[in-house]
C-alpha positions as CSV (number, residue, x, y, z in Angstrom):
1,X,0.0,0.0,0.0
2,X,1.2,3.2,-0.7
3,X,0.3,6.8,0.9
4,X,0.0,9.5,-1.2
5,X,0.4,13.4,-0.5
6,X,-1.7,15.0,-3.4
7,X,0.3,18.6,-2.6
8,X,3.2,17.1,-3.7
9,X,1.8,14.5,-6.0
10,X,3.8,11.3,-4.9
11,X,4.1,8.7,-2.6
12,X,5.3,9.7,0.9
13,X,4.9,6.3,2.9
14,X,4.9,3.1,1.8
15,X,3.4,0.0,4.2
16,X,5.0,-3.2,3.2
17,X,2.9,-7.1,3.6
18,X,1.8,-9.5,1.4
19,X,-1.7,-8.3,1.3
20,X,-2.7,-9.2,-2.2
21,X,-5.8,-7.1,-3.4
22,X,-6.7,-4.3,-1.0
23,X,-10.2,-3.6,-1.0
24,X,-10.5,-1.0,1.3
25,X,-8.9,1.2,4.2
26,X,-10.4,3.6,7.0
27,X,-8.6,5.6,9.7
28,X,-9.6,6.2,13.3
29,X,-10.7,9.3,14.5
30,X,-7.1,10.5,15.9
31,X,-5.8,9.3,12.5
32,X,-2.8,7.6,14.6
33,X,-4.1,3.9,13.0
34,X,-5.6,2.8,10.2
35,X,-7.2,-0.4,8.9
36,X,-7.2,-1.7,5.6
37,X,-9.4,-5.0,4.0
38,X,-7.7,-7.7,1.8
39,X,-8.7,-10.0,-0.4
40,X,-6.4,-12.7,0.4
41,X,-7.6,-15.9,2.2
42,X,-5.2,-19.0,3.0
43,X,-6.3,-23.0,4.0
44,X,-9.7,-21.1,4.9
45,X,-8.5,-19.0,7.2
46,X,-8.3,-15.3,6.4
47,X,-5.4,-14.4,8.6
48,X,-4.2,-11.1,7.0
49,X,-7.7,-10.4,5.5
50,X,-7.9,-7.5,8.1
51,X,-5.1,-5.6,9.3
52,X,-4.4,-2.3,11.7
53,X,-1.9,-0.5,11.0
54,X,0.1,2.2,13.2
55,X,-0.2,5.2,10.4
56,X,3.5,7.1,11.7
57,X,5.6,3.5,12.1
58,X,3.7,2.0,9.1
59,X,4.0,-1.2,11.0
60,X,1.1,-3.3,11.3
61,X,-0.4,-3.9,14.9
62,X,-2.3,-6.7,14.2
63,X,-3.1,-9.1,11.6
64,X,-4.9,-11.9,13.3
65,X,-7.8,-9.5,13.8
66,X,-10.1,-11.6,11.5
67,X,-9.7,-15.5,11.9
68,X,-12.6,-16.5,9.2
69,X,-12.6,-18.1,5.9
70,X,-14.1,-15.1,4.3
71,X,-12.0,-11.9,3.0
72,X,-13.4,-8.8,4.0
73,X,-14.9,-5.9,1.5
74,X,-15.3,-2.8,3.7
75,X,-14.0,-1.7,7.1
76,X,-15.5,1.7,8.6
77,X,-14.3,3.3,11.9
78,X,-17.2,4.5,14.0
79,X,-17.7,8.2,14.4
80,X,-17.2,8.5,17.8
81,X,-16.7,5.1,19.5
82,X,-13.7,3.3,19.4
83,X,-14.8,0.6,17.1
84,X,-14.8,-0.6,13.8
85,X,-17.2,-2.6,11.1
86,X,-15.9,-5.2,8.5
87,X,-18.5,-6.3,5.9
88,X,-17.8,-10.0,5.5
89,X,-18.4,-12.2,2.1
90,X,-20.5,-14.4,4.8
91,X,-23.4,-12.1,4.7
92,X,-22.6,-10.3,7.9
93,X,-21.2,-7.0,9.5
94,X,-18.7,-8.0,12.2
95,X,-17.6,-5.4,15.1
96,X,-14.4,-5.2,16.2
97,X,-12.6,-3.3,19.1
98,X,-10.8,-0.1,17.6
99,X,-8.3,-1.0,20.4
100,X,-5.6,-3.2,21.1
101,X,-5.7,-6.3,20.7
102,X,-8.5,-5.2,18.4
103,X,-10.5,-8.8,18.8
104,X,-13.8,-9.2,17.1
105,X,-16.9,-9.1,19.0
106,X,-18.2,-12.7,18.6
107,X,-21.4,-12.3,20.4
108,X,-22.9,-9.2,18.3
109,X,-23.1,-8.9,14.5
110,X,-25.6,-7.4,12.1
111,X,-27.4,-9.9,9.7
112,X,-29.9,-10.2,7.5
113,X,-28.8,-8.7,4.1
114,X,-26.7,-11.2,1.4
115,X,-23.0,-10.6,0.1
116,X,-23.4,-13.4,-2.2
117,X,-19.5,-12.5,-3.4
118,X,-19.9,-9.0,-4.6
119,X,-17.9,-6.5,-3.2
120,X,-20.6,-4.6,-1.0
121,X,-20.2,-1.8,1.4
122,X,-21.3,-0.4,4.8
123,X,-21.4,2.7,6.6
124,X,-22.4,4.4,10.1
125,X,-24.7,7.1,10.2
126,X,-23.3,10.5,10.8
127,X,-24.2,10.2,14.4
128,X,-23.1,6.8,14.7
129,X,-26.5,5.5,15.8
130,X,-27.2,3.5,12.3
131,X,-25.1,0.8,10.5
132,X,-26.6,0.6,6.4
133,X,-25.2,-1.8,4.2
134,X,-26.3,-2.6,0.7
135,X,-27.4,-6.1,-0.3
136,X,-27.3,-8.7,-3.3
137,X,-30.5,-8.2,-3.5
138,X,-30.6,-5.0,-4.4
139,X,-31.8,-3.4,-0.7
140,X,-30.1,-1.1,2.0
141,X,-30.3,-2.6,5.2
142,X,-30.7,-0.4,8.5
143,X,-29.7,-1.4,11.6
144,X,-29.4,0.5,15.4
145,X,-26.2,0.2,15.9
146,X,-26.7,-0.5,20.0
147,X,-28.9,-3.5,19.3
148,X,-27.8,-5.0,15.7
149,X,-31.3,-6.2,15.3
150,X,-32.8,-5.3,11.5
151,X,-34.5,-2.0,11.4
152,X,-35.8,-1.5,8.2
153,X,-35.4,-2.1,4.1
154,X,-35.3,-0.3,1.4
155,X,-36.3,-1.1,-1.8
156,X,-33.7,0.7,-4.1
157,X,-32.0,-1.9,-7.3
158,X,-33.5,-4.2,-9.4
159,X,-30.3,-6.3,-8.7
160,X,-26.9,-5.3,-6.5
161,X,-26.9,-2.3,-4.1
162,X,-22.8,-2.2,-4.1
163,X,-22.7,0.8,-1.4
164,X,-24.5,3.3,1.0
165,X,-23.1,6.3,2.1
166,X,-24.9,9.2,4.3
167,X,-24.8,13.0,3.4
168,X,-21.7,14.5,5.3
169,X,-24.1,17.4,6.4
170,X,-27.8,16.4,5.7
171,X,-27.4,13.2,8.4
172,X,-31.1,12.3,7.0
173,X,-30.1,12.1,3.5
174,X,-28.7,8.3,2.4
175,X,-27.7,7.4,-1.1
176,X,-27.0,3.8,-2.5
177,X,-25.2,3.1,-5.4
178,X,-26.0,-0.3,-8.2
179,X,-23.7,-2.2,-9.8
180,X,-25.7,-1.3,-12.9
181,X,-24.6,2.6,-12.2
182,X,-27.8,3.9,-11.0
183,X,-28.0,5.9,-7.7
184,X,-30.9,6.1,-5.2
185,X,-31.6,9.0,-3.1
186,X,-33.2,8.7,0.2
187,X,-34.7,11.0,2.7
C-alpha cells in the first residue's frame, strides 16, 4: 500500500505485507491507525484479511484481527466510538474493538442482508446510531447500531446495491449506489 500526498503529487509512505488485493482502508478518528481489508484468504482461514496499522511506524499492529474463511470488502471506523465494522463475504457485518488487541466481538453482528460475493459496502450514520449496508439483492439494510437487530429495508436496485453512504451534512439524507450505475436518493 502506498500513501500519497496529493500537494506534492507522490508517494510519501509506503506499508510493506503481502496483502494481495486491498479492497478498502479507514482511519480512526485520531488518524494515529488505520485499517485496511484484503482480499487474500489461505487453507480457509483469512489471517491477514484485516489488518491495523500504526499510520507514523507503518508497522502493522495486528493481523490476526479476523480468523474466518471469508476476505473482507469494507471496514468503517465509527464516528465516535472506538470501534470498527468489516462487511464480511458471509453475509454479515462483524464489530471489532478499535483497540488493542482489536478482537472481534463474537457475540454481536448485524445480519440479514446477502454478500453473495460482490464487493458490497457499509457505513455508520453520521451520528453513529445507524449501520446501512447494501445487499445482493438490491436493498439497503438499516440497523441501530446498540442492538444490531434489523431496522428497516429499502427497496432501491433491481439487482446489486454495491454501497451506502450518508450526506456528510444532511445526516437524514442516504444514497446507495448499483452495480448497474444507478443511484438512489433517500430522505
Amino acid at each position: 500500500m502506498k500513501l500519497w500526498d496529493i500537494r506534492i503529487g507522490g508517494v510519501v509512505k509506503e506499508y510493506h505485507k503481502s496483502l494481495g488485493e486491498v479492497m478498502d482502508v479507514d482511519f480512526n478518528r485520531e488518524g494515529k491507525h488505520f485499517v485496511s481489508a484484503s482480499d487474500i484468504a489461505n487453507e480457509n482461514v483469512s489471517e491477514k484479511a484485516i489488518n491495523v496499522w500504526d499510520f507514523a511506524s507503518q508497522l502493522p499492529l495486528s493481523n490476526q484481527v479476523y480468523l474466518e474463511a471469508y476476505t473482507c470488502s469494507c471496514v468503517r471506523y465509527h464516528p465516535w466510538e472506538s470501534i470498527f465494522v468489516a462487511q464480511s463475504n458471509a453475509s454479515y457485518i462483524a464489530i471489532f474493538s478499535g483497540n488493542t488487541p482489536f478482537k472481534m466481538n463474537k457475540y454481536k453482528r448485524f445480519e440479514g442482508h446477502q454478500v453473495c460475493g460482490y464487493r458490497i459496502q457499509c457505513n455508520f450514520s453520521p451520528d453513529g446510531k445507524l449501520v446501512v449496508s447494501g445487499s445482493s439483492d438490491g436493498r439497503v439494510y438499516l440497523y441501530p447500531y446498540t442492538t444490531t437487530k434489523l431496522l428497516k429495508v429499502l427497496e432501491a436496485h433491481p439487482h446489486v446495491c454495491t454501497d451506502v453512504s450518508y450526506h456528510p451534512t444532511l445526516p437524514s439524507v442516504l444514497a446507495s449506489g448499483g452495480w448497474e450505475g444507478d443511484v438512489c436518493i433517500f430522505n
